[in-house]
DRENZA-354877 format. One record per atom (N, C-alpha, C): y, x, z negated. Coordinates in nm, 4 decimals. Example, Ala and Ser with C-alpha at 12.3 -4.5 7.8 and 13.67 -1.06 7.14 Angstrom:
# residues 2
<r y="-0.5690" x="1.3190" z="-0.7800"/>
<r y="-0.4500" x="1.2300" z="-0.7800"/>
<r y="-0.3300" x="1.3200" z="-0.7800"/>
<r y="-0.2250" x="1.2850" z="-0.7080"/>
<r y="-0.1060" x="1.3670" z="-0.7140"/>
<r y="0.0030" x="1.2900" z="-0.7870"/>
END
This chain:
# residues 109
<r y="-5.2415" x="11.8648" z="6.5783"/>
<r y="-5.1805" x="11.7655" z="6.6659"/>
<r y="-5.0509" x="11.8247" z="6.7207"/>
<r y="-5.0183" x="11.7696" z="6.8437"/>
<r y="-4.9038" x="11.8596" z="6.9226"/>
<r y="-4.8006" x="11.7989" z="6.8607"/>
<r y="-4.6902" x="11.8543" z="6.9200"/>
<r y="-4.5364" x="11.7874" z="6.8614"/>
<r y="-4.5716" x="11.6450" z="6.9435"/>
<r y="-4.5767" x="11.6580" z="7.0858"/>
<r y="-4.5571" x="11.5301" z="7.1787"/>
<r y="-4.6258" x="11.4267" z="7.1010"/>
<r y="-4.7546" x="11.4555" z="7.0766"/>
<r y="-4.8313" x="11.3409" z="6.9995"/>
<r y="-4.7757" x="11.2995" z="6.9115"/>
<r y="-4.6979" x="11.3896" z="6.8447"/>
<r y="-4.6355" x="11.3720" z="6.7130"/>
<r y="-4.5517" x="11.2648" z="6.7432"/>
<r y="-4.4690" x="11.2971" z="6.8089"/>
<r y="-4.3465" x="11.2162" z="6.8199"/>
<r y="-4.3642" x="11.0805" z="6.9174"/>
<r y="-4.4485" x="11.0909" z="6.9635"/>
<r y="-4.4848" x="10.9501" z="7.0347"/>
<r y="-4.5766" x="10.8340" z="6.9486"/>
<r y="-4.6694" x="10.9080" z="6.8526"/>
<r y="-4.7059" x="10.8343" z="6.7838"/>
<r y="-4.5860" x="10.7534" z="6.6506"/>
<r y="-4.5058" x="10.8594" z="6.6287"/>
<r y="-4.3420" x="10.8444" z="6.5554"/>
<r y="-4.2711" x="10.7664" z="6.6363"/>
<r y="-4.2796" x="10.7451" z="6.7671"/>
<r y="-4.1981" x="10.6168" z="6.8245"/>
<r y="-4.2720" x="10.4823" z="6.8249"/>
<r y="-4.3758" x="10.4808" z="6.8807"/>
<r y="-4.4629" x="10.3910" z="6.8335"/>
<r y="-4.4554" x="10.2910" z="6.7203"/>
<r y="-4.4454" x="10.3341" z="6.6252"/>
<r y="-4.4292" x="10.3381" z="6.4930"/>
<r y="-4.3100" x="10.2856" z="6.4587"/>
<r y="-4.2078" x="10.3398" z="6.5135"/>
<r y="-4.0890" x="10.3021" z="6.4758"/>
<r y="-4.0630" x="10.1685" z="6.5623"/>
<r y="-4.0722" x="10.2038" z="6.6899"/>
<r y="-4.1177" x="10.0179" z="6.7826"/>
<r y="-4.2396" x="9.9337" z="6.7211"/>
<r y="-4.2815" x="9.9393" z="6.6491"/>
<r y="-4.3850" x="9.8241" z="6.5988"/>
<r y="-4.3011" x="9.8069" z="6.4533"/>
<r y="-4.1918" x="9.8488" z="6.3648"/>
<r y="-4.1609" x="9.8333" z="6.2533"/>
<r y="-4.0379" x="9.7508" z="6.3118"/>
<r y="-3.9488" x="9.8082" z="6.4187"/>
<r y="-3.8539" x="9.7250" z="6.5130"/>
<r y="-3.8785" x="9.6123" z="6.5311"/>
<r y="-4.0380" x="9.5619" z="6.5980"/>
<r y="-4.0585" x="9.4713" z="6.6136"/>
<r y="-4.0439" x="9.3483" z="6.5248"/>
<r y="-4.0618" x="9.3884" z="6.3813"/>
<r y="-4.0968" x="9.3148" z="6.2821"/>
<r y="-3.9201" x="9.2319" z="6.2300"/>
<r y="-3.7872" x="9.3406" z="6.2280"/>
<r y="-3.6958" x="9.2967" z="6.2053"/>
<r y="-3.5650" x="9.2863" z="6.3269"/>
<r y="-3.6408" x="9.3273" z="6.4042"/>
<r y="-3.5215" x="9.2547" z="6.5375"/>
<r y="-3.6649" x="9.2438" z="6.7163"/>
<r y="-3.7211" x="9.1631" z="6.6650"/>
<r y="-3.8172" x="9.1150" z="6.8357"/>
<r y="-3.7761" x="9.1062" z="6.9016"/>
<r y="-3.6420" x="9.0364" z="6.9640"/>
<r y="-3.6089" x="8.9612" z="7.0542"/>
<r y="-3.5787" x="9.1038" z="7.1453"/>
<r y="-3.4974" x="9.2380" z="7.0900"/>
<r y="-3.4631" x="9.3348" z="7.0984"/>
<r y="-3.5795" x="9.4302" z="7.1936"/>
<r y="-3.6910" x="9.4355" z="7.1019"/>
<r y="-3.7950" x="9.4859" z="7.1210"/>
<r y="-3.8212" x="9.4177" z="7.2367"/>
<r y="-3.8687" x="9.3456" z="7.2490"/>
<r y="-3.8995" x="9.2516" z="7.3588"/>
<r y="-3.8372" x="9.2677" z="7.4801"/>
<r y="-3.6883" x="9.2510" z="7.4887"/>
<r y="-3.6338" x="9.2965" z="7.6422"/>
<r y="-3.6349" x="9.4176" z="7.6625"/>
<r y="-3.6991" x="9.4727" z="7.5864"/>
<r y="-3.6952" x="9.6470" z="7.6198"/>
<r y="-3.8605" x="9.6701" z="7.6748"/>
<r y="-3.9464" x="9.5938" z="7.6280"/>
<r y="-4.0664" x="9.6015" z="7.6684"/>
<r y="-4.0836" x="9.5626" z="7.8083"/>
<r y="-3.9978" x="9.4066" z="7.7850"/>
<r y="-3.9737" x="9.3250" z="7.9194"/>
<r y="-3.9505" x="9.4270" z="8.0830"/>
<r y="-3.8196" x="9.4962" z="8.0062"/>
<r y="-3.8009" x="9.6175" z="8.1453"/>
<r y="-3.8723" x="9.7253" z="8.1649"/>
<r y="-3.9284" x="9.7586" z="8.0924"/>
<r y="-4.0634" x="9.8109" z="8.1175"/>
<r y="-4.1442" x="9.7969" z="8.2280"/>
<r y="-4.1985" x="9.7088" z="8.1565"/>
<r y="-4.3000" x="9.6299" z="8.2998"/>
<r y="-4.2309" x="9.5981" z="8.4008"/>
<r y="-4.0912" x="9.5530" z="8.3926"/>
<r y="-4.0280" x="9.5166" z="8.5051"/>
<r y="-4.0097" x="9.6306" z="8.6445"/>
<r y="-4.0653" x="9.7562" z="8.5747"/>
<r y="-3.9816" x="9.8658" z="8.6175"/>
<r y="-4.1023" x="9.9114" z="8.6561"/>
<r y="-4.2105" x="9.9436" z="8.5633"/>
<r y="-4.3324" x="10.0148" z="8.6159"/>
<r y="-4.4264" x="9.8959" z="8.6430"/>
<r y="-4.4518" x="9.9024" z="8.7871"/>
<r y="-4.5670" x="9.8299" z="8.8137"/>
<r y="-4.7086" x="9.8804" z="8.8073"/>
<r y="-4.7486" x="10.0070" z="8.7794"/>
<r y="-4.8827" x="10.0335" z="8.7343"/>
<r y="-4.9062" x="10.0229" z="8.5993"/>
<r y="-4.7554" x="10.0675" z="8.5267"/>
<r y="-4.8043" x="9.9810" z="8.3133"/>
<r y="-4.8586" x="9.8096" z="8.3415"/>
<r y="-4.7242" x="9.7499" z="8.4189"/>
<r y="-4.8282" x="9.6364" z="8.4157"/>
<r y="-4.9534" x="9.5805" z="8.5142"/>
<r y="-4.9971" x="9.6583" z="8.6081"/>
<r y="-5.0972" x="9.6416" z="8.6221"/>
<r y="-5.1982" x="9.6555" z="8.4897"/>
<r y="-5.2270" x="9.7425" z="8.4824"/>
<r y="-5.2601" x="9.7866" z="8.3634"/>
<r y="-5.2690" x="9.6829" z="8.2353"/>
<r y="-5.1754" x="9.6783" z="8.1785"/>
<r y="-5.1837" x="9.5943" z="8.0578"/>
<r y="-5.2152" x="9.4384" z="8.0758"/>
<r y="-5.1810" x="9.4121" z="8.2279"/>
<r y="-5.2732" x="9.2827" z="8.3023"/>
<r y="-5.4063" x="9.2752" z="8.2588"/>
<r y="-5.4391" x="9.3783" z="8.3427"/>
<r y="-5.5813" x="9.3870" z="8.3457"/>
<r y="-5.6851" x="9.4239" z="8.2694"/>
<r y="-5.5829" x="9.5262" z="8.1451"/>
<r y="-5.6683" x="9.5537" z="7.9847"/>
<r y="-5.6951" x="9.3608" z="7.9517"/>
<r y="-5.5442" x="9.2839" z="7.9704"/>
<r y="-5.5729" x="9.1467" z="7.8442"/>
<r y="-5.6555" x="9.1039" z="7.9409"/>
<r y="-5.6902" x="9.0716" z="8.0211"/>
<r y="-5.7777" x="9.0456" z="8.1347"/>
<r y="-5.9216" x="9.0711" z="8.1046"/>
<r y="-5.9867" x="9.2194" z="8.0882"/>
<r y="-6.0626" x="9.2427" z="8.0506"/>
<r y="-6.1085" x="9.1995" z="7.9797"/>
<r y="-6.0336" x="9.2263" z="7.8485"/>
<r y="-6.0449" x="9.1708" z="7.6790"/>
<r y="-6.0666" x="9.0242" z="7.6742"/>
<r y="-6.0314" x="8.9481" z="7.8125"/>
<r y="-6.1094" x="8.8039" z="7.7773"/>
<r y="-5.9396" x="8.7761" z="7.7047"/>
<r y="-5.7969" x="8.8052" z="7.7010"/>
<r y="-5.7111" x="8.7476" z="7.6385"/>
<r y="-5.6095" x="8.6481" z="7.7316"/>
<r y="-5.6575" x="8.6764" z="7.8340"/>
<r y="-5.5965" x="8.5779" z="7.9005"/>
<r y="-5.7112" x="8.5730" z="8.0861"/>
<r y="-5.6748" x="8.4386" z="8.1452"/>
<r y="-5.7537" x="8.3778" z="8.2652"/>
<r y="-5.7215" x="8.5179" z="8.3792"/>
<r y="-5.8059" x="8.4626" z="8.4846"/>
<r y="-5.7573" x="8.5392" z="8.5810"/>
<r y="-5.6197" x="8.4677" z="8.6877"/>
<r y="-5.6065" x="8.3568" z="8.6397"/>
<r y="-5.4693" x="8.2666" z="8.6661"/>
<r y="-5.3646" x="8.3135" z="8.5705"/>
<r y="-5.3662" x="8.3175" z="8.4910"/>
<r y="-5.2846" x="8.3719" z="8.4017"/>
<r y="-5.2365" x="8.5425" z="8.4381"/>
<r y="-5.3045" x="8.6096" z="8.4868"/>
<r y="-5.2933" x="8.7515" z="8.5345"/>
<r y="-5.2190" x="8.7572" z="8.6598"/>
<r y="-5.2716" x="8.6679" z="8.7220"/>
<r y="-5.2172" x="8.6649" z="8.8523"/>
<r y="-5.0924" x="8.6131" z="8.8630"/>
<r y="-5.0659" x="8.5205" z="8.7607"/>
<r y="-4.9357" x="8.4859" z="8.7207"/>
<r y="-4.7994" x="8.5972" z="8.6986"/>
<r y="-4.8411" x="8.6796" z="8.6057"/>
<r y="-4.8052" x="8.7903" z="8.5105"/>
<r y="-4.8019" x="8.8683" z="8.6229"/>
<r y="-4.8567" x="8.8679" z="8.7145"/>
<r y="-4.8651" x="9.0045" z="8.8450"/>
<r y="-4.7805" x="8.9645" z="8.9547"/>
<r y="-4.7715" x="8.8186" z="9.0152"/>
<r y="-4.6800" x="8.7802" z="9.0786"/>
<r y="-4.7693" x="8.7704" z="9.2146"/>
<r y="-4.8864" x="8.7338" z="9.1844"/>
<r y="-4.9848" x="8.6774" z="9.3209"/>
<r y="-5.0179" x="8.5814" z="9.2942"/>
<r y="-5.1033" x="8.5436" z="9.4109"/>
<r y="-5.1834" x="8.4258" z="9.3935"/>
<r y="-5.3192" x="8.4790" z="9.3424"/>
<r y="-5.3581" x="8.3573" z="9.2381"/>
<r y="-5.5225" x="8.4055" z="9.1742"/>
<r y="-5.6340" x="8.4395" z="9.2823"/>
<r y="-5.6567" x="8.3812" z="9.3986"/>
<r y="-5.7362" x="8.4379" z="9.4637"/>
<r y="-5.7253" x="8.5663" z="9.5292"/>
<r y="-5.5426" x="8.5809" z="9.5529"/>
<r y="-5.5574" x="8.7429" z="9.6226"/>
<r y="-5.6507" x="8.8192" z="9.5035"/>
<r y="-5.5529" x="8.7955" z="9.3881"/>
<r y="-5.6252" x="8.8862" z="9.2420"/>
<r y="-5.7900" x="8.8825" z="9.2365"/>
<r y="-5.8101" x="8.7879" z="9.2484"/>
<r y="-6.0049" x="8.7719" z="9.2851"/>
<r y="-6.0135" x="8.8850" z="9.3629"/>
<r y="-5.9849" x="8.8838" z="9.4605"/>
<r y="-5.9967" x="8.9398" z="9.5725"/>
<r y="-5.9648" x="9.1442" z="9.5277"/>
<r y="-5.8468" x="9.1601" z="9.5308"/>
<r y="-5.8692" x="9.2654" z="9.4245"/>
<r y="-5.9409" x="9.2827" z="9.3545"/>
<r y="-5.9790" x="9.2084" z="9.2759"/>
<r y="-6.0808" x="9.2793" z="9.1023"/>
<r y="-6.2097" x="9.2962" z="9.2272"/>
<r y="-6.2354" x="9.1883" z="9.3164"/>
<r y="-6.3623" x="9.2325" z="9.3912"/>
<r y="-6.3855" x="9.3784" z="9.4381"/>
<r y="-6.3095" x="9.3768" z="9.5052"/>
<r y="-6.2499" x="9.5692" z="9.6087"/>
<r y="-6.2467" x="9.6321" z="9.4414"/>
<r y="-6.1549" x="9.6575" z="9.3636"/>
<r y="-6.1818" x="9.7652" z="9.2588"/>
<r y="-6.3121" x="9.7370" z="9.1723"/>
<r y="-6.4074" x="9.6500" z="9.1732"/>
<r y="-6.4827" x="9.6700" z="9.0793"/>
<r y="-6.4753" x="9.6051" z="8.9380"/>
<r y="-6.3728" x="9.5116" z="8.9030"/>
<r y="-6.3243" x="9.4690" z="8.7682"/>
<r y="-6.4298" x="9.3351" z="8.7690"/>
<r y="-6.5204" x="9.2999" z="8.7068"/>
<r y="-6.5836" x="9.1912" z="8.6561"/>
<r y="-6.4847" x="9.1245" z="8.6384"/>
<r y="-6.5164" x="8.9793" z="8.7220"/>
<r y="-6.4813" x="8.8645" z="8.7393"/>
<r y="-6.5441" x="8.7476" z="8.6225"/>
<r y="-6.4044" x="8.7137" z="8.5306"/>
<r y="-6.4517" x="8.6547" z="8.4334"/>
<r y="-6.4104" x="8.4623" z="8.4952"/>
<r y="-6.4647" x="8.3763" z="8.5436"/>
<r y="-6.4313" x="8.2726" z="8.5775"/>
<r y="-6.4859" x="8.1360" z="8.4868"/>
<r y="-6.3426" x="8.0564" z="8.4843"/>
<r y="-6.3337" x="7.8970" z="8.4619"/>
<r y="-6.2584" x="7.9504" z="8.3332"/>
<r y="-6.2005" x="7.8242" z="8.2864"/>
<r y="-6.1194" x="7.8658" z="8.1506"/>
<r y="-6.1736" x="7.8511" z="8.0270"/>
<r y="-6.1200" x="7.9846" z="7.9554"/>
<r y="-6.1785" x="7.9711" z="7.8342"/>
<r y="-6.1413" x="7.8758" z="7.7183"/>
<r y="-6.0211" x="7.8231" z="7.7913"/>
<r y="-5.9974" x="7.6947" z="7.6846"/>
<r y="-5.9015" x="7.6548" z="7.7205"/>
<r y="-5.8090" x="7.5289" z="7.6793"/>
<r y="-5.7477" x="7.4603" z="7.7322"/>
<r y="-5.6126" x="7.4911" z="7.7788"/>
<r y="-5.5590" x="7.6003" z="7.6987"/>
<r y="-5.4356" x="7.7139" z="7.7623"/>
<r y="-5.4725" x="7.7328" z="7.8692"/>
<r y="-5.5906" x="7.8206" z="7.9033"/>
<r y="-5.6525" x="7.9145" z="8.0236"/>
<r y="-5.6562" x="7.8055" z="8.1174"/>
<r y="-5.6872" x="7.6954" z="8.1072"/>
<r y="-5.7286" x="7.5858" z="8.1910"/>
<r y="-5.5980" x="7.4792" z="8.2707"/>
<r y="-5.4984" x="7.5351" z="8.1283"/>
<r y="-5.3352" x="7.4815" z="8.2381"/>
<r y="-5.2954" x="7.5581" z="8.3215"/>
<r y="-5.3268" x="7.6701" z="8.2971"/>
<r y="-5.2884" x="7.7718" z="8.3271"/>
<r y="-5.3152" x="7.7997" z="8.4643"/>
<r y="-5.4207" x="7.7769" z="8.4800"/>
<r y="-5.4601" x="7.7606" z="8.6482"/>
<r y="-5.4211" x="7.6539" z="8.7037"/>
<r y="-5.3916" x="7.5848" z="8.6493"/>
<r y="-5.3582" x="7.4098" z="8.7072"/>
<r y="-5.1842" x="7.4948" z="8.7646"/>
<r y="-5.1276" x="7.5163" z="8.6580"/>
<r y="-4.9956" x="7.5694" z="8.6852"/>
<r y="-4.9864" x="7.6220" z="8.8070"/>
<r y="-5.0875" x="7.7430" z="8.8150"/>
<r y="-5.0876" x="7.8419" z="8.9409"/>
<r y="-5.1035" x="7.7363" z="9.0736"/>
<r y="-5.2059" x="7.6826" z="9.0583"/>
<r y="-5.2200" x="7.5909" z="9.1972"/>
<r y="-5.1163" x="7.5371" z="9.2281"/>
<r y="-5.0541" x="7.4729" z="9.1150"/>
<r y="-4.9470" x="7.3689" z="9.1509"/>
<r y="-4.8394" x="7.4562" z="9.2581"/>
<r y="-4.8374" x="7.5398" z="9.1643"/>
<r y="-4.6603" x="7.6735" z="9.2093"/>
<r y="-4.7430" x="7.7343" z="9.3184"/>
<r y="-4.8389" x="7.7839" z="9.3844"/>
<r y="-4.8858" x="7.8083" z="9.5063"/>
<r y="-4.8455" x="7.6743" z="9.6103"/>
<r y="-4.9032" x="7.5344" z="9.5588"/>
<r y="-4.9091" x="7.4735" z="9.6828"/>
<r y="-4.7681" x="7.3962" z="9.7079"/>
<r y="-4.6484" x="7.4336" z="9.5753"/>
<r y="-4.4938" x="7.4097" z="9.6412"/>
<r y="-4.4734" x="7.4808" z="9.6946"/>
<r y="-4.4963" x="7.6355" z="9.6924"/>
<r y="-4.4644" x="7.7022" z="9.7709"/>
<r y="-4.4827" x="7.6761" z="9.9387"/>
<r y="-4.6387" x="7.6721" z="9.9262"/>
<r y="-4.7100" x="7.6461" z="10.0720"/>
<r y="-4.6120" x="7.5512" z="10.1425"/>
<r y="-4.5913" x="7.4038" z="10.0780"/>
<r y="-4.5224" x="7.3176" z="10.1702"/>
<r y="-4.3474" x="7.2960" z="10.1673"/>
<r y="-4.3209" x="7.4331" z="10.1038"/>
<r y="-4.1748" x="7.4934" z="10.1388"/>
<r y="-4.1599" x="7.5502" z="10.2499"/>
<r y="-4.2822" x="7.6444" z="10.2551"/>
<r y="-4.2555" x="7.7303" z="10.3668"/>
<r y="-4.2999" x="7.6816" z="10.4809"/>
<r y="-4.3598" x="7.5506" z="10.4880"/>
<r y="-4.4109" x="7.4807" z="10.5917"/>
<r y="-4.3048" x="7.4079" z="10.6636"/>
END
């Protein structure tokens, strides 16, 4: 195993033991992360996405579109379209999105 592996799997490690006695820490550091790289969070969108861990309202949320552009995407790349909610989280969750789409709509109207 290389050093790099080495030591990335050694940070890893040390951020998941972090996690355990200061989160909040961990957390805004993850937070800017994603804030910063928009292909990690594409990405980690679209892994929990995949995985069935969260809606495609919920993604689209997390991505900062509207769920149908995101439809619309997963269509063009190819990502199986998992639709309706898988349970009653997933199912506010889209309610949410509509709602915050259609204040928007009649803001900008």
């Amino acid at each position: 195993m290389s050093t790099a592996a080495v030591s990335e799997s050694w940070l890893l490690g040390q951020l998941i033991k972090l996690q355990r006695s200061q989160p909040s820490l961990v957390q805004r550091a993850l937070q800017r992360l994603l804030d910063e790289d928009k292909d990690l969070r594409w990405s980690v969108v679209v892994n929990a996405y995949l995985d069935e861990e969260i809606s495609l309202a919920r993604a689209a949320s997390l991505l900062g579109v509207h769920p149908l552009e995101l439809r619309e995407r997963f269509i063009e790349k190819g990502i199986p379209l998992h639709l309706g909610p898988a349970d009653k989280a997933d199912a506010q969750a889209e309610v949410d999105a509509l709602r915050a789409w259609k204040r928007k709509a009649v803001s900008e109207a």
